[in-house]
Structures are given as structure tokens and as C-alpha cells.
BANULUM-970513 format. One record per residue (C-alpha): residue in one letter; chain; residue number from 0; y, x, z. Coordinates in pm, whole numbers, m for minus. Example, Ala and Ser with C-alpha at 12.3 -4.5 7.8 and 13.67 -1.06 7.14 Angstrom:
("A", "A", 0, (m450, 1230, 780))
("S", "A", 1, (m106, 1367, 714))
# end
This chain:
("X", "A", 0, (m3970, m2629, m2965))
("X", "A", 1, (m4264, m2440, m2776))
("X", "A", 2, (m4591, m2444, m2645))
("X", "A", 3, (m4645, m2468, m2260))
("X", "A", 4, (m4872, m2158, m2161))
("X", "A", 5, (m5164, m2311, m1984))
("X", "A", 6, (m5493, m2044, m2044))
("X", "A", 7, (m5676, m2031, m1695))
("X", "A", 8, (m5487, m1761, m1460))
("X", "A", 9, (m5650, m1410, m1481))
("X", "A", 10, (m5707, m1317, m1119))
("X", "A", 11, (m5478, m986, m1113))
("X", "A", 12, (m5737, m790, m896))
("X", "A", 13, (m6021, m850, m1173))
("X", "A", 14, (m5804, m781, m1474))
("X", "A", 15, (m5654, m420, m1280))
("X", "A", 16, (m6023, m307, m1318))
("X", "A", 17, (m6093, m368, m1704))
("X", "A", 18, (m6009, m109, m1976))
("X", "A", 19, (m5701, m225, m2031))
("X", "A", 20, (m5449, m104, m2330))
("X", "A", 21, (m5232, 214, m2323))
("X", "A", 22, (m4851, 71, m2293))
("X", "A", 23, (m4699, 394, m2248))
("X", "A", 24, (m4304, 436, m2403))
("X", "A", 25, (m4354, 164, m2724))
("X", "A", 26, (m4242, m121, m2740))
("X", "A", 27, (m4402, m423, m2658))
("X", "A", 28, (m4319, m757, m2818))
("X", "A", 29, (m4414, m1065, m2651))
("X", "A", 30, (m4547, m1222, m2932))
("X", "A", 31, (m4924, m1301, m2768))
("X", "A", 32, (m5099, m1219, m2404))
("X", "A", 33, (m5173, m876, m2501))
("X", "A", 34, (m5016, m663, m2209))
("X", "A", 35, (m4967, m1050, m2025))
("X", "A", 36, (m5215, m1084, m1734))
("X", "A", 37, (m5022, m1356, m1582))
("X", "A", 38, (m4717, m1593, m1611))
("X", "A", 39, (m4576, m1971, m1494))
("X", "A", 40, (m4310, m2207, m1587))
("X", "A", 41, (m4261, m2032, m1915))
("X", "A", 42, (m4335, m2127, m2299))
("X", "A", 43, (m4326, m1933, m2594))
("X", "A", 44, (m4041, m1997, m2853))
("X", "A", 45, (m3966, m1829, m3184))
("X", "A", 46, (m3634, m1677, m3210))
("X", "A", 47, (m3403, m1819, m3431))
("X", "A", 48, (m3293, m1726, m3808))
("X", "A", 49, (m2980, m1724, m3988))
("X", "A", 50, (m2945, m1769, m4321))
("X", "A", 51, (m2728, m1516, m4506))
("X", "A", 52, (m2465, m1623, m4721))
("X", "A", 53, (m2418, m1939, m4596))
("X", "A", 54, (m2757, m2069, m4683))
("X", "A", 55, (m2664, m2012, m5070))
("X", "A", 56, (m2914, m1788, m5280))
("X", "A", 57, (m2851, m1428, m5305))
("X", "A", 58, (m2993, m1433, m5639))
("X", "A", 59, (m3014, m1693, m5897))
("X", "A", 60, (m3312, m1778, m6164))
("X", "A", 61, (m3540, m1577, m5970))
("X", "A", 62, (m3931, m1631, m5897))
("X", "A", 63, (m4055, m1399, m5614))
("X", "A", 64, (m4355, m1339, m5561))
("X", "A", 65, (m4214, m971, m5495))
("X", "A", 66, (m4094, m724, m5218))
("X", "A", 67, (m3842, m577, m5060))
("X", "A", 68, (m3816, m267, m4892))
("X", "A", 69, (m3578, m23, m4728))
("X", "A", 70, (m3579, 336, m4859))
("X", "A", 71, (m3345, 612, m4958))
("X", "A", 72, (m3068, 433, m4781))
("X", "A", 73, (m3130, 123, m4958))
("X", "A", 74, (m3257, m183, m5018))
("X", "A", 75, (m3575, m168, m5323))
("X", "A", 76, (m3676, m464, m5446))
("X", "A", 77, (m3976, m625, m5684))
("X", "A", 78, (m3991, m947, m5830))
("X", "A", 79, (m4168, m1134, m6134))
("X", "A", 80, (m3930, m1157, m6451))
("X", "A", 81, (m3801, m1507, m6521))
("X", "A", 82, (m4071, m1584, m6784))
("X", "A", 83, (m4298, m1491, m6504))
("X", "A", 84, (m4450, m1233, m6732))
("X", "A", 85, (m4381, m907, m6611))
("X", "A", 86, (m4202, m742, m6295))
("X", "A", 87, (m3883, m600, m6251))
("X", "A", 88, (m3681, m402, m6000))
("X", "A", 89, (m3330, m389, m5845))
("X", "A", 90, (m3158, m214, m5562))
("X", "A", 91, (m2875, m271, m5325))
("X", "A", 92, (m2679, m126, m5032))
("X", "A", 93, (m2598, m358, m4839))
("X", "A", 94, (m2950, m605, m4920))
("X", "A", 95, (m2728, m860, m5051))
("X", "A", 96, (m2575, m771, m5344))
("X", "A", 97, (m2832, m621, m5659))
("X", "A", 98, (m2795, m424, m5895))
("X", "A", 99, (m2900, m520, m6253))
("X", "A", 100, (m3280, m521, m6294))
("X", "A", 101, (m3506, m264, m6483))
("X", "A", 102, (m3846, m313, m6615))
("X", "A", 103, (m4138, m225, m6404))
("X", "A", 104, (m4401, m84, m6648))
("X", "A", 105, (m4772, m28, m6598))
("X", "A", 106, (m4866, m374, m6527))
("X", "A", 107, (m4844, m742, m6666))
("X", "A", 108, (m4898, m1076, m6393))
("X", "A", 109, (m4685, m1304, m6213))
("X", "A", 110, (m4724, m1197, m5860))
("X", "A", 111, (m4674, m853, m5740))
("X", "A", 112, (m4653, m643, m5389))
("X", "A", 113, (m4522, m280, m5347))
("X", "A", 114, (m4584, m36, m5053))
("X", "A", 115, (m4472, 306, m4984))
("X", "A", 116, (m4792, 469, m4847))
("X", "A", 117, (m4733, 713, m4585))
("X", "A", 118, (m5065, 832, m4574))
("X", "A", 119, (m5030, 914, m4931))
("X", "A", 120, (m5048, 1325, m4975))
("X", "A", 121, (m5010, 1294, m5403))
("X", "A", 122, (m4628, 1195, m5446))
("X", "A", 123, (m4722, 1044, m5798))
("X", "A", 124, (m4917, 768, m5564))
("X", "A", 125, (m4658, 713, m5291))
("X", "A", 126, (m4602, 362, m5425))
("X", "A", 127, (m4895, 157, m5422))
("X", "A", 128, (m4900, m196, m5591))
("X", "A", 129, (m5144, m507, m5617))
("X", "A", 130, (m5100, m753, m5921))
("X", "A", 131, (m5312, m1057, m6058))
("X", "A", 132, (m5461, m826, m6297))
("X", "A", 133, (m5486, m1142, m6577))
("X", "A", 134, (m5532, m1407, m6329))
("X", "A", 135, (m5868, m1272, m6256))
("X", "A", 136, (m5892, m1055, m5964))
("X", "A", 137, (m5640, m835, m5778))
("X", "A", 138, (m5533, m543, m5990))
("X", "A", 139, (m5399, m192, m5824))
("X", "A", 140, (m5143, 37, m5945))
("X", "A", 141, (m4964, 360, m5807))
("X", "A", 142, (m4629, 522, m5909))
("X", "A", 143, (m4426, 763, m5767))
("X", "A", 144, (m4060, 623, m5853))
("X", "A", 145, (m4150, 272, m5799))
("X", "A", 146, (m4120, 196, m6118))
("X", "A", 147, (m4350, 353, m6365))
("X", "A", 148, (m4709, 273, m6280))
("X", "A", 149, (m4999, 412, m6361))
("X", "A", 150, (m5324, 144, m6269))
("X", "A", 151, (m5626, 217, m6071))
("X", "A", 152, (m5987, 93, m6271))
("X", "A", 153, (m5820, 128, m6631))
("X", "A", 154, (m5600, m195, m6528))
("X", "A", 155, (m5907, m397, m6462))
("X", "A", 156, (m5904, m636, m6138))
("X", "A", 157, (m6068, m467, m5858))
("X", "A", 158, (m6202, m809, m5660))
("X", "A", 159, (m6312, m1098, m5811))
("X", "A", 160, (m6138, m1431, m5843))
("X", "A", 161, (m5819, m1358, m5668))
("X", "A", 162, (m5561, m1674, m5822))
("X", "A", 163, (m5194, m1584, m5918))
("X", "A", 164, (m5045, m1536, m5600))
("X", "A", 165, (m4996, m1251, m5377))
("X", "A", 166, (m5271, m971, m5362))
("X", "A", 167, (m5190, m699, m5132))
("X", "A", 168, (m5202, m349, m5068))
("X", "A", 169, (m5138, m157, m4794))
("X", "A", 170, (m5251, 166, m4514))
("X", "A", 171, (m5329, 37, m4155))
("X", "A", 172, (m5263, 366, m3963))
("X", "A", 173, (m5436, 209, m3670))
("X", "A", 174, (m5800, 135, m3853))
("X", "A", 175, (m5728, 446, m4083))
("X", "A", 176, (m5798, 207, m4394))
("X", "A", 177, (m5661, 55, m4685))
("X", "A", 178, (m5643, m318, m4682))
("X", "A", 179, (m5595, m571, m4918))
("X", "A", 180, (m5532, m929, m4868))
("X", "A", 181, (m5550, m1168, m5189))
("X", "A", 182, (m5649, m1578, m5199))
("X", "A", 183, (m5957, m1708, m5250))
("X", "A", 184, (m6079, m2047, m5279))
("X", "A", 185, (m6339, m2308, m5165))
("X", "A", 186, (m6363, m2528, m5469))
("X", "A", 187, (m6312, m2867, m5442))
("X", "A", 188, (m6353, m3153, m5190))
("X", "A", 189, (m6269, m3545, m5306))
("X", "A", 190, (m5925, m3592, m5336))
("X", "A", 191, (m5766, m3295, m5207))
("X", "A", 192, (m5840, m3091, m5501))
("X", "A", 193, (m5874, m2749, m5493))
("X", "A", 194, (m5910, m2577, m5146))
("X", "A", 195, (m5713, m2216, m5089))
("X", "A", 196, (m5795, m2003, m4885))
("X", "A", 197, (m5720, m1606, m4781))
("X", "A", 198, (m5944, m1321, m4735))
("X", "A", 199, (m5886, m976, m4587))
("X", "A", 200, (m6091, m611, m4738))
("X", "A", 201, (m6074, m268, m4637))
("X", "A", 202, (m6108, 76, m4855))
("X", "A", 203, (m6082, 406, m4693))
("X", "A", 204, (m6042, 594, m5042))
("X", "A", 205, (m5836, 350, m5301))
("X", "A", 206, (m5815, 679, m5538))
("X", "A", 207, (m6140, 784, m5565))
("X", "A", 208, (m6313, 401, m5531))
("X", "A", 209, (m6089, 167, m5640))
("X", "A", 210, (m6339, m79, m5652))
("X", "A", 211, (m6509, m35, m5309))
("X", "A", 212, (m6347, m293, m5114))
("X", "A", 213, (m6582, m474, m4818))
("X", "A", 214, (m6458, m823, m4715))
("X", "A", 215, (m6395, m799, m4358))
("X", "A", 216, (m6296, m1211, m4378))
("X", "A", 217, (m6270, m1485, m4589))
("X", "A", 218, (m6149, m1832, m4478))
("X", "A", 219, (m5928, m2100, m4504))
("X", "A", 220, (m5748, m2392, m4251))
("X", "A", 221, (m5906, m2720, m4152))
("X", "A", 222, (m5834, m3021, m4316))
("X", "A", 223, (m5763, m2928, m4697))
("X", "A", 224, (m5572, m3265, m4779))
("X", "A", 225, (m5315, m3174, m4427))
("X", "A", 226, (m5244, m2759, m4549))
("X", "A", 227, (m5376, m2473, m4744))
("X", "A", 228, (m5330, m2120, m4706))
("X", "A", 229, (m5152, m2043, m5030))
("X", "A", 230, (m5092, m1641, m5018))
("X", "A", 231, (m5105, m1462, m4652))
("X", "A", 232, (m4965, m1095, m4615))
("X", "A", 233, (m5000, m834, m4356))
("X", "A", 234, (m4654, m635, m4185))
("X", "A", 235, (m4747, m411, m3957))
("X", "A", 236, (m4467, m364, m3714))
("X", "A", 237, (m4514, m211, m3326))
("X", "A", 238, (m4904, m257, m3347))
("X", "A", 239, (m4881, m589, m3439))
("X", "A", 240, (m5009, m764, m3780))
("X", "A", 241, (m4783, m1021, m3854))
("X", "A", 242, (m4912, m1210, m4115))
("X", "A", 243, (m4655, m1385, m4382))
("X", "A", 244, (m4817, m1736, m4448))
("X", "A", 245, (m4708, m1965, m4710))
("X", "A", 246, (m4843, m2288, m4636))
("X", "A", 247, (m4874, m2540, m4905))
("X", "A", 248, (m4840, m2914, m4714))
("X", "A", 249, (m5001, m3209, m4825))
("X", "A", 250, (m5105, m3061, m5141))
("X", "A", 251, (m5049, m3343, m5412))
("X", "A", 252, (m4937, m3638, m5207))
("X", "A", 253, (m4636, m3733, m5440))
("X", "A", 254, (m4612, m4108, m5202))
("X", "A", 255, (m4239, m3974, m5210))
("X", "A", 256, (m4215, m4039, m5553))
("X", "A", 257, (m4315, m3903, m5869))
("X", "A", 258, (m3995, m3807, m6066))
("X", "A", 259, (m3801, m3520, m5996))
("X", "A", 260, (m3526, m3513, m5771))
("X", "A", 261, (m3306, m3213, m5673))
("X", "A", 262, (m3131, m3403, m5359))
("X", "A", 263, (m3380, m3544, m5143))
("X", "A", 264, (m3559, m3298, m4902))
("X", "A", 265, (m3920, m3412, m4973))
("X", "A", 266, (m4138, m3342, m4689))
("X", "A", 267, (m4480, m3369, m4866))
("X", "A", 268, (m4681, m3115, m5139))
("X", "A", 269, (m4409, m2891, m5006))
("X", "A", 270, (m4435, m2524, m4928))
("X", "A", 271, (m4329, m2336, m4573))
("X", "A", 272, (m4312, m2020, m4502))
("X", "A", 273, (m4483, m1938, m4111))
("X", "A", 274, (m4539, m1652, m3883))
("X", "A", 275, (m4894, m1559, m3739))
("X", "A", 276, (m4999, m1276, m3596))
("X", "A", 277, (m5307, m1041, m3569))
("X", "A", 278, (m5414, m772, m3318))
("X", "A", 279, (m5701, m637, m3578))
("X", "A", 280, (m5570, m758, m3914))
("X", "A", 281, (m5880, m995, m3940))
("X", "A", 282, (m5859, m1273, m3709))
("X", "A", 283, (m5500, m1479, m3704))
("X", "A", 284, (m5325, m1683, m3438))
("X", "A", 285, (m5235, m2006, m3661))
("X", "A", 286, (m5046, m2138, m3344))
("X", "A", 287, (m4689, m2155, m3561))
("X", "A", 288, (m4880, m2339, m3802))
("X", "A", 289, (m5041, m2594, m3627))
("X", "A", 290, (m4755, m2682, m3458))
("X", "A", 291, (m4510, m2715, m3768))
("X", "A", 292, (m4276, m2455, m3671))
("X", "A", 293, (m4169, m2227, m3965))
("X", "A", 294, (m4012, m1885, m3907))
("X", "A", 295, (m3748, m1978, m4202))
("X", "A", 296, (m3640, m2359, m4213))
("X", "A", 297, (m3635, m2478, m4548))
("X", "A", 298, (m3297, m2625, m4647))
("X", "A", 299, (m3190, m3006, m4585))
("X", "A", 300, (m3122, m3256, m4900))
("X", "A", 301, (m2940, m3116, m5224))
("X", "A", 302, (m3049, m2722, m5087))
("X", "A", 303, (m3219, m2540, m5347))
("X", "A", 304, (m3480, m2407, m5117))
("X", "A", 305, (m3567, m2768, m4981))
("X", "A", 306, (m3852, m2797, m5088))
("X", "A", 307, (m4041, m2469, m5129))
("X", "A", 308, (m3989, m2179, m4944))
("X", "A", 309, (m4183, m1841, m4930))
("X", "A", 310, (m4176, m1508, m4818))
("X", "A", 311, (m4169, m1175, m4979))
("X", "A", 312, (m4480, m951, m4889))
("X", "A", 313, (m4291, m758, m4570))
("X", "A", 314, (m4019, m790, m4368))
("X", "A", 315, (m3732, m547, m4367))
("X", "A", 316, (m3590, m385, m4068))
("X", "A", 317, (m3275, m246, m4046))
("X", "A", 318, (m2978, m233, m3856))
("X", "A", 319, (m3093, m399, m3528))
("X", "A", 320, (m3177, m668, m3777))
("X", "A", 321, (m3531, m845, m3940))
("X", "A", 322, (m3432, m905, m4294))
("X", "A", 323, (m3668, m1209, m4389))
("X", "A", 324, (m3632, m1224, m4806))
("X", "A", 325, (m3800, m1597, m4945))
("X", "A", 326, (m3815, m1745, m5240))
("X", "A", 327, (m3675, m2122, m5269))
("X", "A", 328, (m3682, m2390, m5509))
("X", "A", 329, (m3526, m2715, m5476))
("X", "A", 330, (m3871, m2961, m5624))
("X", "A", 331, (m4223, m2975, m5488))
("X", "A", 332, (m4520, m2784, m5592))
("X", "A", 333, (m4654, m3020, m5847))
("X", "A", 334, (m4993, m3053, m5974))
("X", "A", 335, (m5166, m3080, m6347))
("X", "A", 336, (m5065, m3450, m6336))
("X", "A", 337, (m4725, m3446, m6212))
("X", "A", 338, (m4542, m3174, m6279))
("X", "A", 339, (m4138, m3201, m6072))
("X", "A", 340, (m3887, m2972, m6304))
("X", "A", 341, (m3750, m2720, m6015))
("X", "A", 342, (m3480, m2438, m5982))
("X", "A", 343, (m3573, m2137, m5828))
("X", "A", 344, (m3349, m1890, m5641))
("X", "A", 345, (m3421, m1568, m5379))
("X", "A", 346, (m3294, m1604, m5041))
("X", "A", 347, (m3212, m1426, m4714))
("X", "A", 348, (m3273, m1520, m4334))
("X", "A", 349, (m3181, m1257, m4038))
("X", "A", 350, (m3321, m1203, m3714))
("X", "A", 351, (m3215, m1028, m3431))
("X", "A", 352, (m3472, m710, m3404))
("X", "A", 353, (m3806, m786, m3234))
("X", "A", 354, (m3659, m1142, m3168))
("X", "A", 355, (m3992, m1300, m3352))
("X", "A", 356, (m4108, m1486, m3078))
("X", "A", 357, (m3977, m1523, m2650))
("X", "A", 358, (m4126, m1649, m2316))
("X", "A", 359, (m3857, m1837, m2194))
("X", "A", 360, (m3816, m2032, m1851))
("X", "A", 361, (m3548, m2319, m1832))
("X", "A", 362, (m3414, m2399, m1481))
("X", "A", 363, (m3701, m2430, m1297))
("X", "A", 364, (m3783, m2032, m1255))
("X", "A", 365, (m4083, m1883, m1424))
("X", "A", 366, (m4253, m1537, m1446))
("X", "A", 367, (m4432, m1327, m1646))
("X", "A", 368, (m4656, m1066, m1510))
("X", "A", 369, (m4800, m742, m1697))
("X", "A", 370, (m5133, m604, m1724))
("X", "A", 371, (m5150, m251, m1505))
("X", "A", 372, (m5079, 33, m1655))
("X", "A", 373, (m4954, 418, m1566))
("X", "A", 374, (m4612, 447, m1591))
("X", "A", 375, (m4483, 724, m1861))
("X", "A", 376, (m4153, 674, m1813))
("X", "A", 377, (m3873, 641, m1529))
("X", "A", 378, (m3638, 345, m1730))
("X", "A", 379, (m3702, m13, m1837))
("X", "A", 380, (m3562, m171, m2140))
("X", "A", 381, (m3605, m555, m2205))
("X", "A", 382, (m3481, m778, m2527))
("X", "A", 383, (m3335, m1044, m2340))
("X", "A", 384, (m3154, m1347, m2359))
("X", "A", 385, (m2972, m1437, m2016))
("X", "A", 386, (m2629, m1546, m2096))
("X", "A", 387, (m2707, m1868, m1932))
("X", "A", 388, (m2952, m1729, m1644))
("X", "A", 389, (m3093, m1411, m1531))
("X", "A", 390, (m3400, m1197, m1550))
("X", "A", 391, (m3498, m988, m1224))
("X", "A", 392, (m3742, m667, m1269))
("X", "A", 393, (m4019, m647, m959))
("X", "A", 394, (m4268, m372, m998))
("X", "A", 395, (m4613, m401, m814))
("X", "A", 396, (m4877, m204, m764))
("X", "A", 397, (m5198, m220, m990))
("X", "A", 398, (m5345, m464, m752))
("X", "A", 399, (m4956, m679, m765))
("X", "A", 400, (m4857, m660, m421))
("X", "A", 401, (m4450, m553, m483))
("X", "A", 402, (m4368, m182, m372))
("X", "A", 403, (m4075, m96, m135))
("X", "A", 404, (m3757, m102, m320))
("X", "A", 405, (m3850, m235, m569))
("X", "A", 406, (m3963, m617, m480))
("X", "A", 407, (m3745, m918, m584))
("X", "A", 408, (m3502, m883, m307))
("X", "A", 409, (m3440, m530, m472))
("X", "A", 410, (m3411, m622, m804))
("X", "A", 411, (m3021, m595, m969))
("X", "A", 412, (m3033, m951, m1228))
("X", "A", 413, (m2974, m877, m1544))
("X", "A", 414, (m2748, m1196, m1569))
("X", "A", 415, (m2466, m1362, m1862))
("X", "A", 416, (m2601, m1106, m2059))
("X", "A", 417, (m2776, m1139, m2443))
("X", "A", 418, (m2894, m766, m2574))
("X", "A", 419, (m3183, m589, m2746))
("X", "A", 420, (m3164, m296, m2504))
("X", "A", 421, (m3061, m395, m2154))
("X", "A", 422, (m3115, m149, m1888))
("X", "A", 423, (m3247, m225, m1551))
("X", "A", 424, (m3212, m124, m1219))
("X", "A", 425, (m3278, m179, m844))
("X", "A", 426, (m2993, m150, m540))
("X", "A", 427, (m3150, 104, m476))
("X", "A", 428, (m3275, 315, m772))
("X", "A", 429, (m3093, 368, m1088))
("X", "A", 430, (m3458, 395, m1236))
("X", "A", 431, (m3807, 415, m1148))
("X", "A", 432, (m3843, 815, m1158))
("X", "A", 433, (m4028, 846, m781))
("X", "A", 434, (m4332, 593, m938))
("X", "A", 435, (m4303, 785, m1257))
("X", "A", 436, (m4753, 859, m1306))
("X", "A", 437, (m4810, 586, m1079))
("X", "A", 438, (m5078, 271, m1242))
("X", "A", 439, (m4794, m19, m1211))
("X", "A", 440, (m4755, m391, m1306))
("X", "A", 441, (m4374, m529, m1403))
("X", "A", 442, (m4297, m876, m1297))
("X", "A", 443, (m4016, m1067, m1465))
("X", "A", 444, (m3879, m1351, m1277))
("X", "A", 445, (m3705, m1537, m1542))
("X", "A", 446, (m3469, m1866, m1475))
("X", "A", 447, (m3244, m2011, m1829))
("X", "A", 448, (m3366, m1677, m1994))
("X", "A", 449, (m3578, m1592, m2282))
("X", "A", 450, (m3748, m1289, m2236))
("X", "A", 451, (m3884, m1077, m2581))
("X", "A", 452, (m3940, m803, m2545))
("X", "A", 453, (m3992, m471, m2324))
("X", "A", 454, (m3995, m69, m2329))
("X", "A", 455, (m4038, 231, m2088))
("X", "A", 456, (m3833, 505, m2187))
("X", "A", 457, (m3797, 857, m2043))
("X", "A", 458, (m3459, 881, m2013))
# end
């Protein structure tokens, strides 16, 4: 399922004489309108996950509010001890199989995130963690092993009420801060109970002010008694803030029933986890959300994640893969009144890399047309999906009438083809190397394709 694009067209001669963003040689995922300044016939689809291990758990007896990350040729992870009183840590090679887990010392909670800091000079702080530091506020902690810790503030919280679910730490290279995302709430209204919501802070110095943290945002979703933010996290991938929502649905409607059961896929006071994605870390497009579309299905009846599903704090990449770690448990939520018993059990989705979200066209042809920018590069690379269709490659001029040899008519298809890096090409012209400096637009004429990404490369 997507969502028709249908903003007001962006007359191309107006946009070419904005400020308009650098593209140069990175990458640029399709996931908003950012580098966009025009398209038709197209909508925007999320790419599709699949669940390792044939949708089994990778891990039994597990709560997760916990991390994974890739480093030293493997796979790190973090995750709250079954009694939910402490953390622990494990490692793998190949991210599905764990080793046995070790104690994580230097801090007590139930929720827990873990960075590696590469702004960090000090090696002892290359590991940076946030914890409900006694269900108060967010507590901080650094280590450099990832599994001693030493906490920031004497192990006192560093914000004030923060709940027991994910706080979290991490450098945005970009802003040159520290953030740190943790819940808040918004009390009460009638019978939806309590109201959760997220808020965003920055700190340029965690080591020498722990404590100085300056909301940037607080706020929470519309209609309390529909969803509730329950923990949001920031990955930074590419430029892009992709924020890891868990979205608690219906929050204590039990007109399902009341009593527990561990085969029906209950579709109320259920948990989802969603994609949404940021530009400045602050503000969020909630588009995913509103329209029901998780990034990670929860499972159908007698699954033990059909009923709650969340993520870890980041997403893994490796391997030409997204490796999408959740927690799932096969009971709802609950509340103080009824209380469902539940098994809980990590998982593991994959997706194909910088497949998060597409512009696709279906038979009728589409396009999608780029802001102008100066070329830095002679090749273009796109993330495609065109086994069933084709995409064609016109470059334009900053003002977007097509240049000579390069037009439609010019334009090799990329065609019964489905690749991360597919090269493109004219009849003419292997590359693009005589426009090479030149302010350009691309144009990608798109018919039973998915388009999802781009790149200009050198070579």
C-alpha cells in the first residue's frame, strides 16, 4: 500500500533559483521530497522485510529494550536481563546465532541503548549509554569495552521524568551535538489513561555537563485513545534521521477479550513498530503511522510476536543488508487492571540496503524529477526495481529542458533488472563525463518500476 503524491507542482524554473542542497557523490534515498522538485503517476511504498529464520525468534526469554550493533567484525548486542533488572551483552558472527551473555555492570534499569561515539577522542568513553536511571529520568553511562560502565552525574538521572522505556544517546555529526531522545508524558485525559509522548534534547559537551540538556521538542500524536508514542529513537543513516517508533494502539481497549490468549492475533492495545523520518532530528514525518503501515509486520495468530513488536534503538547495516532487530511477544500490552500473561522473544527482519521506502509507477508511466544541482561526477547509480518494467535516465538542464544526447530518446532502459547498484548509460555515452561541472536535473521515467534510490559516482 502507498500514498498517491499530490503536493502542488514546484514550477522547475522557480525552484532552479533557490539555495538548494549540495547532492554531490552521496547517496540519496528517496525516502521524502528532499532533492524531488517534481514527479507524476508515482506513490511512495516501503520496501519489503523478511523475517529471518523463518519468522521464529532468534532468541528465546528475552525482553529488549536493547541494541545491536556491528563492530569488530561482529554483531554486539544489549538487552535487559530476564528479571528485567539489569543488562547484559552477547555477540555473534553471523547476527543470528549469540553467544552466551555477560553482565553489563555500571548500571541497574530495564531499558537500555548503546552507541559507539565517533566523535569520542577518550577511548574509556567510546561507548556511550542511556538507562532509566530508577525509573526517574534518563541516566548516562560511558565505557570503553562496552561492558564495564562508568555513569555520568554519580548515576543520577540527567532529565526529569523520563518512564522505563528507551532513553537515548547519541552524536549528530551534522548539528555537531549530542542528542538524547527519552518519553515523556501528558498526564491523563478521561478514559484513555495516561498520554505518552517523546521529546528530543541536545548537549554539545555530555562529559563536562552531563546535565545540560535543552529540549529542542516535546510532543506527542493526536488522539490518545487511537495511538501513543511509546519510545521513539534516532538512526542516522545518509543524512537522514530515521526515527524507530513503537506505537502503542488502542491503549487499553481489551473489547477483544480480557483473558489471555497466545493464538489469536489481537489487533487492539497492541504494539507496532513504524518508520518516520527527520531531516533535522526535531520535526518527524508520521506519514507510516497514520496510514497503518509498519516497517516490520507483526506475526499472524499463534506467532509469538503477534501482538507486540518493537525495535531495538538502531538499525544494523551490513552486507548489502538492513538488519531490523525487534522484540516480540505473543499477548497485548495490558494495563493495571488487566494484566494478559505473555512470552517474549528477540527477532530479526532484513531489508535490502537503502530499500526503506520507493517511488514506484505501475503501468501507466510516471516520473520523478530532481532538484538542480552541479554535477560531481561522470556515472549514475540507481537502487532499482525493474524486473517487471524499466527505468530511463534523461538529464536536463537546470532550467529542465533535456540536453542533446541525453533526452529520453537517448536514454539505454534499465529494464528486467532488480539491483542496488545499476549503472546507466545513454546510446551514446557510456557516462556523463562531457557535463561533468555542469548545474543538471535527472529525470527518471519510470513504468512497473520502483525507484529508491540514486548516486553520482566518479568512476
Amino acid at each position: 500500500m502507498g500514498v498517491i503524491l499530490g503536493f502542488t507542482l514546484v514550477s522547475l524554473v522557480a525552484k532552479a533559483a533557490e539555495e538548494l542542497p549540495v547532492i554531490g557523490l552521496k547517496k540519496q534515498l528517496l525516502v521524502d521530497d528532499f532533492v524531488i522538485a517534481d514527479h507524476s503517476n508515482v506513490e511512495r511504498v516501503q520496501g519489503r522485510v523478511t523475517k529471518v529464520n523463518d519468522g521464529k525468534p532468534i532468541l528465546k526469554d528475552r525482553w529488549f529494550y536493547g541494541t545491536v550493533l556491528f563492530d569488530d567484525n561482529r554483531f554486539k548486542m544489549w538487552f535487559s536481563k530476564p528479571d528485567q533488572v539489569g543488562f547484559a551483552y552477547s555477540e555473534s558472527r553471523d547476527g543470528v546465532t549469540f553467544s552466551d551473555l555477560v553482565d553489563v555492570t555500571g548500571m541497574k534499569g530495564a531499558a537500555l541503548a548503546v552507541a559507539i561515539d565517533a566523535h569520542e577522542s577518550d577511548p574509556a568513553h567510546r561507548y556511550k549509554a542511556a538507562f532509566d536511571a530508577d525509573n526517574v529520568g534518563a541516566g548516562l553511562a560511558h565505557s570503553a569495552d562496552g561492558i564495564h560502565f562508568t555513569p555520568y552525574n554519580d548515576g543520577k538521572a540527567v532529565t526529569g521524568r523520563a518512564a522505563d522505556t528507551y532513553n537515548q544517546i547519541l552524536w549528530d555529526e551534522q548539528a555537531r551535538t549530542y542528542r538524547l531522545l527519552t518519553r515523556t508524558d501528558f498526564g491523563t485525559a478521561g478514559g484513555s489513561g495516561e498520554i505518552r509522548g517523546t521529546r528530543t534534547m541536545t548537549n554539545p559537551d555530555v562529559k563536562a555537563n552531563p546535565t545540560g540538556w535543552k529540549t529542542v521538542r516535546s510532543w506527542k500524536l493526536d488522539n490518545p485513545a487511537r495511538r501513543q508514542i511509546y519510545a521513539l529513537t534516532d538512526w542516522i543513516y545518509e543524512g537522514i534521521h530515521f526515527g524507530l517508533a513503537t506505537i502503542y494502539e488502542y491503549p487499553s481497549d481489551f473489547s477483544e477479550g480480557e483473558k489471555t490468549d497466545h493464538n489469536k492475533r489481537h489487533e487492539r492495545d497492541v504494539i507496532n513498530y513504524y518508520l518516520t523520518t527527520s531531516r533535522d532530528g526535531a520535526t518527524w514525518d508520521l506519514h507510516w503511522i497514520e496510514s497503518g503501515q509498519p516497517i516490520v509486520p507483526r506475526g499472524g495468530d499463534g506467532a509469538y510476536d503477534k501482538d507486540i513488536l518493537f525495535p531495538a534503538s538502531e538499525i544494523v547495516t551490513q552486507g548489502d543488508r538492513h538488519w531490523l532487530y525487534y522484540c516480540g511477544a505473543n499477548e497485548r500490552h495490558g494495563d493495571a487492571k488487566v494484566q494478559p500473561e505473555k512470552d517474549r522473544a528477540i527477532g530479526l527482519a532484513t531489508l535490502p540496503l537503502d530499500r526503506f521506502v520507493g517511488l514506484q509507477a505501475k503501468a501507466q508511466p510516471g516520473t520523478v524529477t530532481t532538484i538542480p544541482f552541479k554535477l560531481d561526477g561522470a556515472n549514475v547509480m540507481i537502487n532499482a526495481d525493474c524486473q517487471a518494467g524499466q527505468c530511463v535516465v534523461e538529464v536536463l538542464d537546470r532550467n529542465g529542458k533535456p540536453l542533446a544526447g541525453f533526452d529520453r530518446s537517448e536514454g539505454q532502459p534499465v529494464a528486467q533488472q532488480d539491483g542496488i547498484r545499476l549503472p546507466v548509460s545513454w546510446k551514446k555515452s557510456a557516462d556523463l563525463s562531457s557535463l561533468v561541472g555542469q548545474t543538471v536535473r535527472l529525470r527518471f521515467h519510470l513504468q512497473d518500476a520502483t525507484l529508491y534510490a540514486f548516486q553520482i559516482v566518479r568512476k
